[in-house]
C-alpha positions in Angstrom: 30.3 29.3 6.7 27.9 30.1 9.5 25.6 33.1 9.8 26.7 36.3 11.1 24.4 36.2 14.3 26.0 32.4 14.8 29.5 33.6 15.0 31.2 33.4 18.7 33.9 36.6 18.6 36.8 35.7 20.9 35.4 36.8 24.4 32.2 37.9 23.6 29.7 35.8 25.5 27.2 33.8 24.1 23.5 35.5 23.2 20.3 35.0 23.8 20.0 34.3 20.5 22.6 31.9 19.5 21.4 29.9 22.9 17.9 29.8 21.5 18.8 28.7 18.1 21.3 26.0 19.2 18.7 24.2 21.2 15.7 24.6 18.6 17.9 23.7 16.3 19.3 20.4 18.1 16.3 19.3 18.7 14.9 19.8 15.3 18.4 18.1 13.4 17.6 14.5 15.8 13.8 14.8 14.8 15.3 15.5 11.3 17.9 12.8 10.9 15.9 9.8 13.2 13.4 10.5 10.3 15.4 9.9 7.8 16.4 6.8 8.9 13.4 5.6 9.8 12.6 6.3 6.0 15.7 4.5 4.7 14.9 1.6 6.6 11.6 0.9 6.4 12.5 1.2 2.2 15.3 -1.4 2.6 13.5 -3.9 4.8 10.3 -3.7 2.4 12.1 -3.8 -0.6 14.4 -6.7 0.3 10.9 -8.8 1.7 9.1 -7.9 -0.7 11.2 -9.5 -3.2 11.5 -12.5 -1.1 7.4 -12.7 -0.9 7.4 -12.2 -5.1 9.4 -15.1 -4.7 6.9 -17.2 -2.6 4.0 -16.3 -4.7 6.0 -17.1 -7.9 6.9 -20.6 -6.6 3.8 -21.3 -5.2 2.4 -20.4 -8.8 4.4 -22.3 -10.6 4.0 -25.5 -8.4 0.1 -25.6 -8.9 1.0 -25.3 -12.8 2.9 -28.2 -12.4 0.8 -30.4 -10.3 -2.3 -29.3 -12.3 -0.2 -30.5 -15.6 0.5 -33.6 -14.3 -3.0 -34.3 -12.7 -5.0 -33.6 -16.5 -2.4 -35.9 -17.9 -3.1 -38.6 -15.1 -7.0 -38.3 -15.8 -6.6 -38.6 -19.1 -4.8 -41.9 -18.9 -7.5 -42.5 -16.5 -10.2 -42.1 -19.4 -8.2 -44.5 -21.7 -8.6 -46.7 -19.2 -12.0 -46.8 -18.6 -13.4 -46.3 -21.7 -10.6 -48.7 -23.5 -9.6 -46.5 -25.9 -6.6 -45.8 -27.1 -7.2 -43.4 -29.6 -7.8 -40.3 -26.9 -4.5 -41.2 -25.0 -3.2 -38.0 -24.1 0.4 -36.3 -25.4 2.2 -34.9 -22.5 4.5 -31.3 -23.0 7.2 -32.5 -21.3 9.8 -29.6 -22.8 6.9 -27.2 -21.1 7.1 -29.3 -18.2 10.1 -29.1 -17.7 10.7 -25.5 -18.3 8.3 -24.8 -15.7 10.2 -27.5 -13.2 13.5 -25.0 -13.8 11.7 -22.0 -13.3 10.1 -23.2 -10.0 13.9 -24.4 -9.3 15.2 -20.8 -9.7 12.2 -19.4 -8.4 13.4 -20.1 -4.9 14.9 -17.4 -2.6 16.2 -20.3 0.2 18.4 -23.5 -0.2 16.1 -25.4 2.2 13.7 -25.7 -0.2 16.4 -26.9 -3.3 16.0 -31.1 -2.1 12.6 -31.0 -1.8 12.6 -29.9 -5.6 14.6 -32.6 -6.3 13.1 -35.4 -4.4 9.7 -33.6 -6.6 11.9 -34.1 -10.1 12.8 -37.9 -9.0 9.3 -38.6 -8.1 8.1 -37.0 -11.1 10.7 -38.9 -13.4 9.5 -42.3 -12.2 6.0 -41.4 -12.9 7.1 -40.2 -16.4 8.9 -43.1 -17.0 6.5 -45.6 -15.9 3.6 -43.6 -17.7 5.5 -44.2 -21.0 5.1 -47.9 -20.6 1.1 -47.7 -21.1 0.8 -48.2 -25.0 2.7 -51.9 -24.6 0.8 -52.2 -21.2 -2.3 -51.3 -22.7 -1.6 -53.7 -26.2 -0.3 -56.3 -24.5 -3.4 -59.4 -23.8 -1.3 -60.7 -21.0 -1.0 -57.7 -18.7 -4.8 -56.3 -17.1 -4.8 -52.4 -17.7 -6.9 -51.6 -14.6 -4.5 -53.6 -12.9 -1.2 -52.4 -14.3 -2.3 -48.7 -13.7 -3.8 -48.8 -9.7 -1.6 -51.1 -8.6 1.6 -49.2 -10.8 1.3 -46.0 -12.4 -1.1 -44.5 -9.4 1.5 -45.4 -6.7 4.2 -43.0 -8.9 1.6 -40.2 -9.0 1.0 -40.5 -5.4 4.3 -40.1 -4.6 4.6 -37.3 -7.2 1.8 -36.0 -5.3 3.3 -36.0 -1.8 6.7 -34.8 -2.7 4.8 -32.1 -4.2 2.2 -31.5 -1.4 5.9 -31.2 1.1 7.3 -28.8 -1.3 3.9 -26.7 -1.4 4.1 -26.9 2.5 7.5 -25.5 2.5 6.9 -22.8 0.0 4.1 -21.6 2.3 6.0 -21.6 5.2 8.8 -19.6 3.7 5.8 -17.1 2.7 4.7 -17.1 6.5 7.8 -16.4 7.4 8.8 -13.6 5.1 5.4 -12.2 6.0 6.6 -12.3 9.4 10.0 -10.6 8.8 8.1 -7.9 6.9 5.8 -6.8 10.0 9.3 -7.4 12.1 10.9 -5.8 9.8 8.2 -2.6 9.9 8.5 -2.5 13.7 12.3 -2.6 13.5 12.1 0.5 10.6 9.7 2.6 13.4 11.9 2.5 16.2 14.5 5.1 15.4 11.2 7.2 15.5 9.6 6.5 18.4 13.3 7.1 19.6 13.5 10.7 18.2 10.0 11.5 19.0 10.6 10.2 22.8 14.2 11.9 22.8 11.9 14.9 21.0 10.1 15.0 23.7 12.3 15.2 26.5 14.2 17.6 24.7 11.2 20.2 24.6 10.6 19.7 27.9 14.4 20.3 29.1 14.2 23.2 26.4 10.5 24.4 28.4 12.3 24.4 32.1 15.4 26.0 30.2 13.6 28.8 28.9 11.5 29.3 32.0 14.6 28.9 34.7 16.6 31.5 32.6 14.4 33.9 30.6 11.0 33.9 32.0 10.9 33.7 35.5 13.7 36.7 35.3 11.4 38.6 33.1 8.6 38.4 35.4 10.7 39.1 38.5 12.1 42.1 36.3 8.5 43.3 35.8 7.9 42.5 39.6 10.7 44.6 40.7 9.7 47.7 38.3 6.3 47.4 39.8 7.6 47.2 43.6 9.6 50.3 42.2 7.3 52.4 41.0 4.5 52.0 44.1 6.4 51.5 47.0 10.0 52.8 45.7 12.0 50.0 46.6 15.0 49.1 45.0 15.5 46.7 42.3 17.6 43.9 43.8 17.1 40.7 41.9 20.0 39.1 40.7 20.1 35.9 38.9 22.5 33.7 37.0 23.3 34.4 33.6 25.5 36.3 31.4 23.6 37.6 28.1 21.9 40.0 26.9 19.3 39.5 29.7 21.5 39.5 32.5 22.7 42.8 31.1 18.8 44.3 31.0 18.1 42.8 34.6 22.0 45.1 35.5 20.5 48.2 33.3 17.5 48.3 35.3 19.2 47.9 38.5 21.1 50.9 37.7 18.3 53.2 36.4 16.6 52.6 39.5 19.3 53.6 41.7 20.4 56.3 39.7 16.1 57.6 39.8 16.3 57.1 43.5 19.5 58.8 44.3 18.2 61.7 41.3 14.8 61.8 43.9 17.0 61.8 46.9 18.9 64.9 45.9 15.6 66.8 44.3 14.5 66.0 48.3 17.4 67.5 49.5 17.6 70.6 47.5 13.9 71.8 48.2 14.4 71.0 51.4 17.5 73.5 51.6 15.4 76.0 49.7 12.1 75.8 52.2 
């Protein structure tokens, strides 16, 4: 239910009042509501790219766990190598491994990325398999172990190493590009602003000719007339267009000053007829 001084009665004309409070208040619901979206946006869009950069990081975590893993367990077989030993060949985690492979799998936001993973779980396979081979490699008096594992195993890793080196490349430029949706993203989540602070703008200025054209520049040439009145006695003549409460002050004062002048006129008259 609206106010009492908001309430239009059938026939009355609007006031000064309601005018005033309708275009302040205008102005200040667009400021209000452009706000508000500008709010709701910006939350969205950083919400949702902030998850998808979580994401990144996460993956980009996990695959230097991984590649770290399997580089310790390469240098290790290394060591066996060249110190012909195989009492200090290493045991490899491969149920952690591979828990860490399906987390990196989930890990990612895009479905670009999902054969790279896999082409990274093939290569890794082969280097698994082939890594598994070392104790008969390494036993065996027909088969050199320097030979078997530069001219073998190292090629597996090295692919293992590249597929992993292109998925790290990808991961990266998914984060590059999530980073670059997020400042987008901000830009896009400022607009409605600068919208509603532009739109403010032109608003106050409209509302700064509006109150000059139709309430001061009448009060002053109401206060100009009153003055013209009261030293020279001229009549108060301005007329202007409007129909509220100030256009009914601007007619009141038209007719007091006729009414003084014609009240002078006939105090004139009558001492005249009594000199």
């Amino acid at each position: 239910m609206l106010p009492k001084f908001l309430r239009r009665k059938k026939g009355v004309k609007p006031s000064m009042r309601r005018k005033l409070f309708l275009s302040l208040g205008s102005l200040a619901a667009i400021l209000l509501l452009s706000g508000v979206i500008s709010i709701l946006e910006y939350r969205r869009m950083s919400d949702y790219v902030t998850e998808l950069i979580a994401a990144n990081i996460k993956s980009i975590t996990l695959s230097q766990r991984l590649a770290d893993i399997t580089e310790a367990y390469n240098h290790q077989m290394l060591a066996v190598v060249v110190q012909n030993d195989i009492s200090i060949m290493p045991d490899f985690n491969l149920r952690y491994f591979n828990a860490q492979a399906d987390s990196l799998k989930n890990s990612f936001t895009s479905q670009t990325a999902l054969p790279m993973v896999d082409s990274v779980a093939t290569s890794f396979s082969t280097f698994m398999n082939t890594s598994l081979k070392f104790d008969e490699v390494f036993l065996a008096d027909s088969v050199d172990t320097g030979q078997w594992f530069f001219g073998t195993l190292q090629p597996c890793y090295n692919k293992f190493r590249q597929d992993m080196g292109v998925l790290n490349d990808s991961i990266h430029e998914e984060l590059r590009r999530n980073s670059a949706d997020f400042d987008a993203g901000f830009y896009r989540s400022i607009i409605p602003g600068v919208v509603s602070v532009s739109a403010g703008l032109i608003l106050i200025m409209l509302l700064f000719y509006f109150i000059t054209a139709y309430y001061v520049n009448p009060i002053y040439k109401m206060s100009a007339g009153i003055d013209n009145y009261r030293l020279s006695g001229r009549r108060h003549n301005y007329e202007f267009d409007g129909d509220d409460q100030l256009a009914n002050i601007n007619t009141g004062i038209s007719e007091l000053v006729e009414e003084n002048i014609e009240l002078k006129r006939r105090i004139k008259h009558l001492r005249e007829d009594r000199s």
